[in-house]
C-alpha positions in Angstrom: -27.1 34.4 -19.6 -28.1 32.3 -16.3 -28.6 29.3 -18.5 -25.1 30.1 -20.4 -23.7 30.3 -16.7 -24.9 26.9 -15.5 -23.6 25.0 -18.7 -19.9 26.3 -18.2 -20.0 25.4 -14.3 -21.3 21.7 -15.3 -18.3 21.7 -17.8 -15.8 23.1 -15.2 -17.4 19.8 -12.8 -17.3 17.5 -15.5 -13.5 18.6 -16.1 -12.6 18.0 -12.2 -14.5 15.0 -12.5 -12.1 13.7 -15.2 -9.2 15.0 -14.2 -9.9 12.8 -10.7 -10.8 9.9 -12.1 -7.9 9.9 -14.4 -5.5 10.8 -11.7 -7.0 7.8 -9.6 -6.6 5.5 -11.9 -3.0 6.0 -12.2 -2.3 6.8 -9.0 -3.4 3.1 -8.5 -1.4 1.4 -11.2 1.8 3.9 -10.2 1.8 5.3 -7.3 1.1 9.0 -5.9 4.0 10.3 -5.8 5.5 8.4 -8.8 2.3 10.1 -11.3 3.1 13.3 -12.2 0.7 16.0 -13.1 1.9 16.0 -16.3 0.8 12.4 -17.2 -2.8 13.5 -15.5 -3.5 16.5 -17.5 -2.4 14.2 -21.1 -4.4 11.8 -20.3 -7.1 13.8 -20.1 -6.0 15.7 -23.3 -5.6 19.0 -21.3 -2.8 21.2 -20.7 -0.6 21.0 -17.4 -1.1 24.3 -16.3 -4.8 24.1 -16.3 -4.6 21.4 -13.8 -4.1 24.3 -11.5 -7.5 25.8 -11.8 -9.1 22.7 -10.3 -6.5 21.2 -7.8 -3.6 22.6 -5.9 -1.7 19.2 -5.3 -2.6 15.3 -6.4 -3.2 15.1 -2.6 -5.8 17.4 -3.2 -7.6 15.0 -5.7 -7.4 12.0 -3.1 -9.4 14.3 -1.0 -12.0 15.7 -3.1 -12.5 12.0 -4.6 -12.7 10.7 -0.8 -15.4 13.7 0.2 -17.4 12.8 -3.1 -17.9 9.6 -1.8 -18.4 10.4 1.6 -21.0 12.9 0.2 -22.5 9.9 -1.3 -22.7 8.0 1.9 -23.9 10.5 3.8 -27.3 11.2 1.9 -27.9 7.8 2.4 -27.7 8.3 5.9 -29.6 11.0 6.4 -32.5 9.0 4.0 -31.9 5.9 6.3 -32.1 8.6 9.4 -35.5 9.7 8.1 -37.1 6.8 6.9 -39.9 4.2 8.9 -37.5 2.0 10.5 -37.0 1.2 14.0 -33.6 2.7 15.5 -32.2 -0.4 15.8 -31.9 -1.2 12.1 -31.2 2.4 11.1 -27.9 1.8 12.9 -27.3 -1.3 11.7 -28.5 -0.2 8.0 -25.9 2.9 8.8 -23.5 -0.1 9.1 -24.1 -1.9 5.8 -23.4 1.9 4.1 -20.1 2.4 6.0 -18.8 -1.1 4.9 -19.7 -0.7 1.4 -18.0 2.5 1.2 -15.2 1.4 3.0 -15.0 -1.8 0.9 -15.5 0.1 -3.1 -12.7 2.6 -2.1 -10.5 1.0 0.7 -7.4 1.6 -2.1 -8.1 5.8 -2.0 -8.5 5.3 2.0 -4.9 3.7 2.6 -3.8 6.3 0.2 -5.6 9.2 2.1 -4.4 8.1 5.2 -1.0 7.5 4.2 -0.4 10.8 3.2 -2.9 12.5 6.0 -0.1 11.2 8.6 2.2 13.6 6.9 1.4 17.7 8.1 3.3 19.0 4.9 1.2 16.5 2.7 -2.5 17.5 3.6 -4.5 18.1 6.8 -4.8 16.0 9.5 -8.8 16.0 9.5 -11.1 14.0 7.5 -12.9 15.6 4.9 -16.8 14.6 6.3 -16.8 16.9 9.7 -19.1 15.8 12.6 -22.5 15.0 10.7 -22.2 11.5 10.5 -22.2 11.9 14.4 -25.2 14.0 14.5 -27.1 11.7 12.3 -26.1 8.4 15.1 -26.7 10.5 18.0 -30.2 11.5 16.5 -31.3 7.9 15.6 -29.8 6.4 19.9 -32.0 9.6 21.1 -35.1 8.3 19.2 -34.4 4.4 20.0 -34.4 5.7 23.9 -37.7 8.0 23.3 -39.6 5.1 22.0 -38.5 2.6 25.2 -36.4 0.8 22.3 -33.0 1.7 23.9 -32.0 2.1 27.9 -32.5 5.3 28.8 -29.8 5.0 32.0 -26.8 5.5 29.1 -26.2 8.9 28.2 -26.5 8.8 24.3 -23.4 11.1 24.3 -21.7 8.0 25.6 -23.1 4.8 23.2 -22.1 7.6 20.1 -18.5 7.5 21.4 -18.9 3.3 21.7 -20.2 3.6 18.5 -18.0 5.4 16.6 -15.3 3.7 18.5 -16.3 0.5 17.0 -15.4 2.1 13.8 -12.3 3.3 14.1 -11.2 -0.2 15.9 -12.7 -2.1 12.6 -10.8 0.4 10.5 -7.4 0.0 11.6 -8.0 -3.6 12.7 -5.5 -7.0 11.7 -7.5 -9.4 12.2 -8.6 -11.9 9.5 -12.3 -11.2 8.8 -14.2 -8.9 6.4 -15.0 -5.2 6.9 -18.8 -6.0 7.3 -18.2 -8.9 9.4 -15.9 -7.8 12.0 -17.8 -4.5 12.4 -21.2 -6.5 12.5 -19.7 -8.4 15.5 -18.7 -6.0 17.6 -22.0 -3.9 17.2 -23.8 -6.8 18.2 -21.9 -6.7 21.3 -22.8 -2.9 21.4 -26.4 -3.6 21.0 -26.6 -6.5 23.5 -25.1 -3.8 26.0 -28.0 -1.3 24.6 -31.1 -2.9 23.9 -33.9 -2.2 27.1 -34.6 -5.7 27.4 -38.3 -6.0 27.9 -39.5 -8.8 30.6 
């Protein structure tokens, strides 16, 4: 019975998985608002109405789609927070898996965010909650244990530069890649950071 149990919920996954892939793939040749949920569910040769038992809205699929990936990104976080490195290249390994998820799905992101800025679309928080946080202010209190980092900055503080840098490189206009602006300004976060050793 257990067994029989897990094979229908990897069926009902697979099924969501479809169904968002699907919808994604229109919703980037149409449009949101211009795919209906009709189109979706034939495409995936199912009925309409059982759409309903895996998403409440399309908005919905943008933001299961955008947690899957974040999901993704996040375990390789926490293996790059756990593995043999110094702190310094964790954070800038951290970097190199923000701008490669940022650059495979920056299409669903403008999408996300588009409709996020609207309260009657879907909530106004992102879908990955404070770990990614946690995991940066983990790896600046190990650089300042091990002498690697100055210890006079509260690491409460360099998290906020840090994540600050993100959100400057994610709404940013100027004319450089993802990886490359974002690499600039945390070498100018670093300079500030590193204990410089005489």
């Amino acid at each position: 019975m257990h067994q029989e149990m897990s094979k229908r919920e990897k069926k009902k996954l697979q099924t969501k998985k479809t169904i968002s892939e699907i919808a994604l793939k229109l919703f980037s040749t149409k449009g949101l608002e211009e795919t209906t949920i009709a189109e979706i569910m034939e495409k995936a040769a199912l009925g309409t109405g059982t759409f309903y038992n895996y998403f409440e809205t399309k908005e919905a699929i943008l933001k299961y789609c955008l947690a899957e990936r974040i999901d993704c990104a996040k375990q390789t976080c926490e293996d790059i927070q756990t593995s043999a490195l110094n702190a310094t290249e964790k954070l800038h390994q951290i970097l190199k898996v923000i701008s490669k998820t940022h650059d495979e799905n920056q299409q669903m992101i403008g999408l996300y965010v588009k409709f996020s800025r609207n309260p009657d679309k879907v909530e106004q928080k992102p879908p990955h909650g404070s770990r990614f946080e946690e995991i940066l202010t983990s790896i600046i209190i190990e650089g300042q244990a091990k002498d690697e980092f100055r210890n006079d900055i509260p690491p409460e503080i360099i998290n906020e530069m840090f994540s600050g840098i993100l959100k400057s490189t994610l709404n940013s206009n100027l004319d450089f890649t993802f990886m490359d602006n974002i690499s600039y300004k945390h070498s100018l976060l670093l300079e500030g950071v590193i204990n410089k050793k005489d």
